[in-house]
C-alpha positions as CSV (number, residue, x, y, z in Angstrom):
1,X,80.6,95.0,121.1
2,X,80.1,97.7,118.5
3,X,77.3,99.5,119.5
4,X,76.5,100.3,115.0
5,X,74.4,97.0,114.4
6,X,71.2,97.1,112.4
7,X,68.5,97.5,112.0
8,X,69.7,101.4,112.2
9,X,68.2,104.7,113.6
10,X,69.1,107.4,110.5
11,X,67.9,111.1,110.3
12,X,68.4,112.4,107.4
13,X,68.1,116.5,107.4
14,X,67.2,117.5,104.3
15,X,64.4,116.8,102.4
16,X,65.2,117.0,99.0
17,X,64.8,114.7,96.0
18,X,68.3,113.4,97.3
19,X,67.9,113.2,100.8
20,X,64.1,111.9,100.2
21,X,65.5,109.4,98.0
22,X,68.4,107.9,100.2
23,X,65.8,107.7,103.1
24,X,63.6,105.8,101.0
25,X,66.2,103.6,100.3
26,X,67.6,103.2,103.9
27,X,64.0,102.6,105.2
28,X,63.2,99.7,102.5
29,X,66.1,98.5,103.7
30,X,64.9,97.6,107.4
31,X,66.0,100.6,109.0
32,X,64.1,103.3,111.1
33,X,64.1,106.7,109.0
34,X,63.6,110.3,109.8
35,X,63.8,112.8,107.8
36,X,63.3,116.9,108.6
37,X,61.9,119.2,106.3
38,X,61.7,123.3,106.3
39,X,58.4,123.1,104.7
40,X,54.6,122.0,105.9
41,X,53.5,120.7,102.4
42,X,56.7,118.2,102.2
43,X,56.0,117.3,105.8
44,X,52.2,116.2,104.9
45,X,52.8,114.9,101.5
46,X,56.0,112.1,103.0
47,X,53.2,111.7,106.2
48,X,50.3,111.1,104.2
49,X,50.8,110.3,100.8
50,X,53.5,108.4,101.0
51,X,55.5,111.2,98.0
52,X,57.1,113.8,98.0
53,X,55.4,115.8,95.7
54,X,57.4,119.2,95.9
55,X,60.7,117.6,95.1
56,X,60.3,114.2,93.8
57,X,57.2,113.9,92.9
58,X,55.8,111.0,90.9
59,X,58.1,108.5,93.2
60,X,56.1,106.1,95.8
61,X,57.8,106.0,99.2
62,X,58.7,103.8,102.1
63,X,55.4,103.8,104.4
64,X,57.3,103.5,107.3
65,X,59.4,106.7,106.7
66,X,58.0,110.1,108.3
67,X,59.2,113.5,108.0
68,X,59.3,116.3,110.2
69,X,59.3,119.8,111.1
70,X,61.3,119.5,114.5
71,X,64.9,119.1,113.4
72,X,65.8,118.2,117.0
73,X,63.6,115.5,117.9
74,X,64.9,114.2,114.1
75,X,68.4,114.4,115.3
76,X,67.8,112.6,118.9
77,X,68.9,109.3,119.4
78,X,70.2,108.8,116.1
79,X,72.7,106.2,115.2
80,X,73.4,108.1,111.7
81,X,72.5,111.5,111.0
82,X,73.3,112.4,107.0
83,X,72.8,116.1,106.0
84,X,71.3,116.9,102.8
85,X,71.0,120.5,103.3
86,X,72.1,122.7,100.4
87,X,75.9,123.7,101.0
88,X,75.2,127.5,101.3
89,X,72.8,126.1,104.5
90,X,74.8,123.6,105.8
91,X,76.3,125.6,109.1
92,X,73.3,127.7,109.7
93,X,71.2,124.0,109.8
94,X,74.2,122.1,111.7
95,X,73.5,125.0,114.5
96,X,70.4,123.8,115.1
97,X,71.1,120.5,116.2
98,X,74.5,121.0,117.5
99,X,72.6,120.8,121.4
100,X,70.9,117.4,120.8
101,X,72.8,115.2,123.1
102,X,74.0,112.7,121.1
103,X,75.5,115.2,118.6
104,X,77.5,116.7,121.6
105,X,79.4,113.6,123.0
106,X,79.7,112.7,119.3
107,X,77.9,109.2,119.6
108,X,76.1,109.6,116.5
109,X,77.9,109.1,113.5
110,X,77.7,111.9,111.3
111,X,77.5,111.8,107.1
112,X,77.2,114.5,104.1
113,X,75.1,113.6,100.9
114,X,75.5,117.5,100.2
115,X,77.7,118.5,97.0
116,X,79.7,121.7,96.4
117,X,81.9,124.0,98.0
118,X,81.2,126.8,100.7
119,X,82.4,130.4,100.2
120,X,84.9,131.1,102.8
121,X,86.4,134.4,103.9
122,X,90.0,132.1,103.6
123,X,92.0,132.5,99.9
124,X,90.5,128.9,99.4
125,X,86.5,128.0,99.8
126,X,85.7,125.1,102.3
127,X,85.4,121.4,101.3
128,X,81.4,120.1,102.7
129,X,83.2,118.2,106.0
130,X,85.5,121.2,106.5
131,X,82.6,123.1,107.0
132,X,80.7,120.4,108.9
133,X,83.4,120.0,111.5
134,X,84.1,123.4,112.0
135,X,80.4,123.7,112.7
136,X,80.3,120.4,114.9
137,X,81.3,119.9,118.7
138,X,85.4,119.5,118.3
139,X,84.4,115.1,119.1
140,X,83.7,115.1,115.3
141,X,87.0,116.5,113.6
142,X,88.4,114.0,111.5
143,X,85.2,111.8,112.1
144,X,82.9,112.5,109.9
145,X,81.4,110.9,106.4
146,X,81.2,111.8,103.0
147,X,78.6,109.7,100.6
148,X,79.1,110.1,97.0
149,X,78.7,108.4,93.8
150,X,76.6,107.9,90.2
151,X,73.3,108.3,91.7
152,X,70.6,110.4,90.6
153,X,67.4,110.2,92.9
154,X,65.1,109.2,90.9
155,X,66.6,105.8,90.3
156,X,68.0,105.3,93.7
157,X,63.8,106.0,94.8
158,X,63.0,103.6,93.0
159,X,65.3,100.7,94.1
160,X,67.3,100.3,90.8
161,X,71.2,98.9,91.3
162,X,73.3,102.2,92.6
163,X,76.5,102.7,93.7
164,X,78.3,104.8,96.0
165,X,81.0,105.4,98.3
166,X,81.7,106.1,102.0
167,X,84.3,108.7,102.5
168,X,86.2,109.5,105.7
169,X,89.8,109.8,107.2
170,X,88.3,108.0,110.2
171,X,88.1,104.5,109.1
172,X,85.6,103.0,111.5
173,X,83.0,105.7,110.4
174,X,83.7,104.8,106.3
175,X,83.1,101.2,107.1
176,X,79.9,102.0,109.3
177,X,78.4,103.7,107.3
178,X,78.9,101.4,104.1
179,X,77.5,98.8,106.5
180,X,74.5,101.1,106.6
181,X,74.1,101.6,103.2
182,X,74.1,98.1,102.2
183,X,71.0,97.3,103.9
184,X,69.4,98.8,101.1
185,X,69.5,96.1,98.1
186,X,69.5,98.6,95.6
187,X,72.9,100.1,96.8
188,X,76.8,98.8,96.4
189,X,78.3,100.8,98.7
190,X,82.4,100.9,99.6
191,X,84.8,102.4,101.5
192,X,87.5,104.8,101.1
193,X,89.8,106.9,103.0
194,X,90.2,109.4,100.3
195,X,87.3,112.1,101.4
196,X,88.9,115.2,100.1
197,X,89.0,113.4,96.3
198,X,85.5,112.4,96.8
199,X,84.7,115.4,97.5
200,X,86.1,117.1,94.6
201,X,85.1,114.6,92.5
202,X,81.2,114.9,93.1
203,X,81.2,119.3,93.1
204,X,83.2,119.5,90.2
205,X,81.5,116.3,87.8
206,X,78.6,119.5,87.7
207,X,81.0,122.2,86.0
208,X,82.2,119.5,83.3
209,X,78.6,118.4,82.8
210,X,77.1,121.9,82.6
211,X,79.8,122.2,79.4
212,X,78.7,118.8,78.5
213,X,75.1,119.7,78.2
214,X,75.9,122.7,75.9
215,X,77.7,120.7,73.8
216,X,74.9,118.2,73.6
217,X,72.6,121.1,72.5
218,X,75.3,122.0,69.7
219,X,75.7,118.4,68.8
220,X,72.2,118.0,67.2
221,X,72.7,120.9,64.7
222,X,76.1,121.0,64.6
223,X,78.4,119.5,61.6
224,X,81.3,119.5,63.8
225,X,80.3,118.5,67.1
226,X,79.2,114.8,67.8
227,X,79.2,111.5,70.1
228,X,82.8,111.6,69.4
229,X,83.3,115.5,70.6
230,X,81.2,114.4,74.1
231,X,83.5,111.5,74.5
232,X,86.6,113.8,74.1
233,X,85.3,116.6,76.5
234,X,84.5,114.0,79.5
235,X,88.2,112.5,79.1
236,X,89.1,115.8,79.5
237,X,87.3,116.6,81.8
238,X,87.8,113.9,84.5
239,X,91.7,115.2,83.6
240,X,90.7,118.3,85.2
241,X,88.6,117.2,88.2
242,X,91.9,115.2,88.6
243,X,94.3,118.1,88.9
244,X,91.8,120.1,91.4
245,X,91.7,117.2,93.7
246,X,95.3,116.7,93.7
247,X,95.8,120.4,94.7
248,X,93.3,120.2,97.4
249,X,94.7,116.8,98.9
250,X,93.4,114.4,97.3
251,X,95.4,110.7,98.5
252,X,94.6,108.1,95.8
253,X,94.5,108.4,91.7
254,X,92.0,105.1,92.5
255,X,89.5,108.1,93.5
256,X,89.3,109.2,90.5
257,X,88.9,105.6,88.1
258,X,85.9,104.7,90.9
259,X,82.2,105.1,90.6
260,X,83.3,108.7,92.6
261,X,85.0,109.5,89.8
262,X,84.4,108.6,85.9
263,X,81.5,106.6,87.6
264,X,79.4,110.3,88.5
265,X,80.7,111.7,86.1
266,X,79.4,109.7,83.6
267,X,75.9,109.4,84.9
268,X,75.8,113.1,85.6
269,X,76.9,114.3,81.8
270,X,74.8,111.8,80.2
271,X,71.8,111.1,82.2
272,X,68.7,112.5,81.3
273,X,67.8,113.3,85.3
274,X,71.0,115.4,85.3
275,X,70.2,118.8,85.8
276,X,73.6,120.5,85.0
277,X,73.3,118.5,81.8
278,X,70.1,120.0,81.4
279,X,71.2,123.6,82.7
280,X,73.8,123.4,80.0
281,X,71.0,122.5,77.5
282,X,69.5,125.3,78.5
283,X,72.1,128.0,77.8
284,X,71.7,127.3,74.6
285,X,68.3,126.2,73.6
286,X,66.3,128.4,75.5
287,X,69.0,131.3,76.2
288,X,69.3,131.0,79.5
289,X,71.7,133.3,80.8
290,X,70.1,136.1,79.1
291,X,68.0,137.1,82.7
292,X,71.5,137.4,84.6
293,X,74.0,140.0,84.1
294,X,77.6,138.2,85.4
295,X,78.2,134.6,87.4
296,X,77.6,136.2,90.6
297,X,73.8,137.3,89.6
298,X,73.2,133.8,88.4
299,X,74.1,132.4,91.5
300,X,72.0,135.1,93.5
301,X,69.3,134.7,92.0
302,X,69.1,130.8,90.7
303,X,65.9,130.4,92.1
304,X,65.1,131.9,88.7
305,X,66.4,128.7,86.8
306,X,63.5,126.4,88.3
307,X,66.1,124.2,89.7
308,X,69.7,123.7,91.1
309,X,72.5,123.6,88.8
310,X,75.2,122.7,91.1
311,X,78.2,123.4,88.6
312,X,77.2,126.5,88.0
313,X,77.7,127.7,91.6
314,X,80.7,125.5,92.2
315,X,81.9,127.1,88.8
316,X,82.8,130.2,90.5
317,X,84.7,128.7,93.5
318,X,86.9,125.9,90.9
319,X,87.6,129.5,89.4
320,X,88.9,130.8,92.7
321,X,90.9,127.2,93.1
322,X,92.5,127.3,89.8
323,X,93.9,131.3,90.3
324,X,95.4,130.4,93.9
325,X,96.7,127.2,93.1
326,X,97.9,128.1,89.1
327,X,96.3,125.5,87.6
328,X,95.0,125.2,84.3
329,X,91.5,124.0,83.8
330,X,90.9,124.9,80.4
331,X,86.7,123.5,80.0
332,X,86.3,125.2,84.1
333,X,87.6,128.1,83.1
334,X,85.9,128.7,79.6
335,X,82.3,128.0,81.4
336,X,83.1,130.6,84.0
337,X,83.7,133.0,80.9
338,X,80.3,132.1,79.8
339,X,78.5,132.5,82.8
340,X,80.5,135.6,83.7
341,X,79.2,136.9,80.4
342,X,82.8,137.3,78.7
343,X,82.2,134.4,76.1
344,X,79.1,133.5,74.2
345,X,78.4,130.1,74.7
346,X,79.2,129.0,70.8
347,X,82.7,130.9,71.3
348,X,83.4,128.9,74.3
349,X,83.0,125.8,72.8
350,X,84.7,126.7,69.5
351,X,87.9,127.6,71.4
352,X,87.7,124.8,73.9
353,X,87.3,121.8,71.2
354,X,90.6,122.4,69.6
355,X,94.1,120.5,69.7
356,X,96.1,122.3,72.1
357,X,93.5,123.0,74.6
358,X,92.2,119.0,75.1
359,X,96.0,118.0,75.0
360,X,96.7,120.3,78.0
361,X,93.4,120.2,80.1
């Protein structure tokens, strides 16, 4: 008998507006939630106040989900444990949990909600579950879960209709844990056995939206730019994501006509919860990159931004993946010229919305 029945026992290690939000969601759903968080405040305001009021605030939560400081007692005897942990932390945080018993003989199922890539000394940088496997007992290669899709927290908190996908190359695990995400009635969740086009699909959706954003910014002064310019620069765009997951390893074009695909994509360009939208709003409206000298400064010090924008760190490493695998990503590339401070952000566009760039992207 398969031992993954519900109601389910889920850590989730992160406590972000994501991983705060999926818990949420899981909990309302029947299911006994964790969730483990660096800081005291969060800890307090998820215990007592039922909100997480450094990173989702304004949001009611599940009474019956707590939070924690100890990351191990959150991690033991877990049926599901689903990192939320920032990419750049997501090895350093695995470490500490990688002596829990049930993470050792690999009995607990093991999922990502973490978008991005991780630098890596190798020519290429990491996909999230390369990383997480490599920092797992050797039980979870080829095991682990990927959850994606067109969800921004703040709806998903608050129990509106979201989908989103399962990823893994082990079967068993994809099914499980769509099984466990459907206990939540606000989430259609599905399968797939494509993880490395998942994968791409969610990190890079930030870089095209981060453009997207900038051209929104344009649009309402511009006499060139419109609804029809935004339309032709997400086309485009989902053309690129394509490409980079096909040169990754990507299995199925399906990944990229799902919610994984056009589906965030979509939600992540036009929603007004989406922060690379809003990050690329933000380049030109309020002049953004005008406190960083080059890319690399930006994503040093992007605490300065008052919030994540994802696509402007995976920017860098889509850069990396188009010059190693000769590809040609025509809206990556231009907003890696902008944020490397070799194109001004009206230049970029200028050059990008023209006939022989969008026929090749």
């Amino acid at each position: 008998m398969d031992k993954f029945t519900g109601p389910y026992t889920v850590g989730v290690i992160g406590a972000g507006a994501w991983g705060t939000a999926l818990g949420t969601a899981l909990a309302r759903g029947g299911n006994k939630v964790e969730l483990w968080a660096m800081e005291e405040d969060v800890v307090q305001s998820i215990n007592n106040e039922h909100e997480n009021k450094r990173y989702l605030p304004g949001y009611k939560l599940e009474p019956g989900m707590t939070c924690s400081q100890d990351i191990k007692a959150v991690a033991t005897d877990k049926q599901f444990l689903i990192l939320a942990c920032p990419s750049l932390f997501l090895a350093p945080t695995i470490q500490k949990i990688v002596d829990v018993k049930n993470v050792q003989d690999g009995s607990t199922i093991v999922a990502s909600i973490t978008k991005g890539f991780v630098p890596s000394e190798a020519e290429l940088p990491q996909l999230i579950l390369e990383t997480m496997e490599s920092a797992l007992p050797e039980c979870y290669k080829g095991s682990t879960v990927y959850v994606a899709g067109p969800s921004h927290a703040e709806e998903v908190a608050m129990g509106k209709i979201t989908g989103l996908i399962a990823a893994s190359n082990h079967h068993r695990n994809a099914v499980r844990t769509r099984d466990l995400l459907r206990t939540s009635k606000g989430i259609m969740a599905y399968a797939s056995f494509d993880p490395i086009g998942v994968q791409i699909c969610a990190a890079v959706k930030n870089v095209i939206a981060n453009v997207y954003g900038m051209l929104d910014a344009l649009s309402e002064t511009s006499e060139i730019f419109g609804d029809n310019s935004e339309s032709l620069l997400m086309a485009a765009g989902l053309n690129e994501i394509q490409k980079i997951g096909f040169a990754m390893g990507a299995q199925y074009p399906q990944t990229f006509t799902s919610i994984s695909g056009v589906g965030d994509l979509d939600v992540t360009c036009k929603s007004k919860f989406g922060r690379n939208r809003r990050f690329g709003q933000d380049v030109i409206k309020t002049d953004m990159l005008n406190q960083f000298k080059d890319i690399d400064d930006l994503i040093a010090n992007v605490k300065k931004v008052g919030y994540l924008p994802e696509g402007a760190i995976a920017c860098k490493y889509v850069h990396q993946i188009a010059q190693v695998k000769k590809l040609r990503l025509p809206i990556c590339e231009y907003l890696y010229k902008v944020l490397n401070k070799e194109l001004s952000p009206q230049e970029c566009l200028e050059q990008l919305i023209n006939r022989d760039n969008m026929r090749h992207s």
